[in-house]
C-alpha positions, -999 to +999 in steps of 0.1 A: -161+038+256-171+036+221-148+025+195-152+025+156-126-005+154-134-037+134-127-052+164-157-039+182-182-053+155-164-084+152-140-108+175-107-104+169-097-131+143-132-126+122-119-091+116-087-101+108-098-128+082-123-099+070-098-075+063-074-102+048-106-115+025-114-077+016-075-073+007-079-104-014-108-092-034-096-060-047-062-071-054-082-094-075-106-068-091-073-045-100-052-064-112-075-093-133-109-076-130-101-043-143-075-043-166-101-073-185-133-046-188-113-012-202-121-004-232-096-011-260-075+021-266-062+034-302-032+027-314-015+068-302-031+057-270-015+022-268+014+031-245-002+050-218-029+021-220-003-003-212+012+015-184-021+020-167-026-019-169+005-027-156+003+000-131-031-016-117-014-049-121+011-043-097-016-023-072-036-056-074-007-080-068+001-056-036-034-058-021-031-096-028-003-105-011-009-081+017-043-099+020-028-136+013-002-125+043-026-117+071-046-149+060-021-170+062-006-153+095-039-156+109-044-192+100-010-195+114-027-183+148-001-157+155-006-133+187-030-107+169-002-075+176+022-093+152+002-101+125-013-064+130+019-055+128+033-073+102+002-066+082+004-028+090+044-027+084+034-047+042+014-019+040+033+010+047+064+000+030+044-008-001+037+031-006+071+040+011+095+023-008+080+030-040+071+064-031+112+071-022+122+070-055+098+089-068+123+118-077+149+096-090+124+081-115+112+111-124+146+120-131+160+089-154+129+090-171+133+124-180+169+117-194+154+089-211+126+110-233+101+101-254+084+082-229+049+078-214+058+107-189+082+131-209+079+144-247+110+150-268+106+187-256+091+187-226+114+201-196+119+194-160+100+221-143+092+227-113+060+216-108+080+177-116+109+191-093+082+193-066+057+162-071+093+144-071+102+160-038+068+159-023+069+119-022+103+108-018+100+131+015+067+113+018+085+079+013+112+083+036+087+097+066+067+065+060+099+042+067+110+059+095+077+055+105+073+025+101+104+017+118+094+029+154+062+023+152+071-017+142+097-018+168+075-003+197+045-026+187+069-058+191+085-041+220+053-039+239+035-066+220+005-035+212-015-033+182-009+003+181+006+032+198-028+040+213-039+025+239-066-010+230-098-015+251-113-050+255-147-048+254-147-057+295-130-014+294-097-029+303-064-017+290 
C-alpha cells in the first residue's frame, strides 16, 4: 500500500521532531523574520503597517508554540496518537477560535469607525455580512470538529479517523 505520510519517509518520532522543527522555523520567520525586512511604510500607511506586523506576529507566535508543543511532547516520549492529537487539536482551535468571532469583530469594529477596516462612511454591506458569516460558520465547524475527532482519537488511541498501516501492512 503506498502512503504519502511523513511517517513512511521517516520513523515515527523523526517525523514528529521534523514537523515540530518545521513549525519552529516559520513561527520564527513570521513573526521576527518578516516583520524585520518590510519596507518602512509612509506615515498614511503607518496603521495598516502596524496591523500587518502584529497580525504576522501573532501567526508566528502560533506556529511557535504549536511547534515548541509537539517538541516538547515528543521529548516527553508520549504515545505518538496523543501528541498527534494534541498537536492536531493546537492547530485547529488556533483557526477555530479566532475564526468564530469573526462576525462579531467585524461588527464592534464597525461601530467603532475610523479604523484600519472601516472609514467614517463606509457601511456594513453585505459582502462584510457574509465574510463575517462565512467564518464564524467556519469556526464553529472546526470546534465541533475538533471535538469528536479529539475524543475518538483518545478513545481508540488512533492518529486519525483513517485507518494507519505499519510498514509490515498491518492495521
Amino acid at each position: 500500500m503506498l502512503s504519502f505520510s511523513w511517517e513512511y519517509v521517516f520513523r515515527p518520532r523523526e517525523a514528529q521532531w521534523w514537523v515540530s522543527v518545521i513549525f519552529i522555523l516559520v513561527g520564527i520567520g513570521c513573526g521576527l523574520v518578516l516583520p524585520a525586512v518590510l519596507p518602512q511604510p509612509s506615515v498614511q500607511e503607518l496603521e495598516d503597517f502596524m496591523v500587518a506586523i502584529w497580525i504576522l506576529r501573532i501567526l508566528g507566535a502560533i506556529f511557535f508554540l504549536i511547534g515548541a508543543a509537539v517538541l516538547v511532547l515528543t521529548m516527553m516520549k508520549l504515545p505518538e496518537y496523543l501528541v498527534h492529537t494534541i498537536g492536531g487539536a493546537l492547530g485547529a482551535l488556533s483557526f477555530g477560535i479566532p475564526a468564530t468571532f469573526a462576525l462579531p469583530f467585524l461588527l464592534v469594529m464597525y461601530d467603532r469607525r475610523p479604523n484600519f477596516l472601516f472609514a467614517v462612511n463606509d457601511s456594513f454591506g453585505t459582502e462584510n455580512r457574509l465574510i463575517g458569516v462565512l467564518f464564524s460558520t467556519l469556526g464553529v465547524l472546526t470546534l465541533i470538529g475538533t471535538y469528536f475527532l479529539a475524543r475518538y482519537q483518545l478513545k481508540n488511541k488512533a492518529m486519525g479517523w483513517s485507518w494507519t498501516w505499519n510498514s509490515d501492512d498491518e492495521k
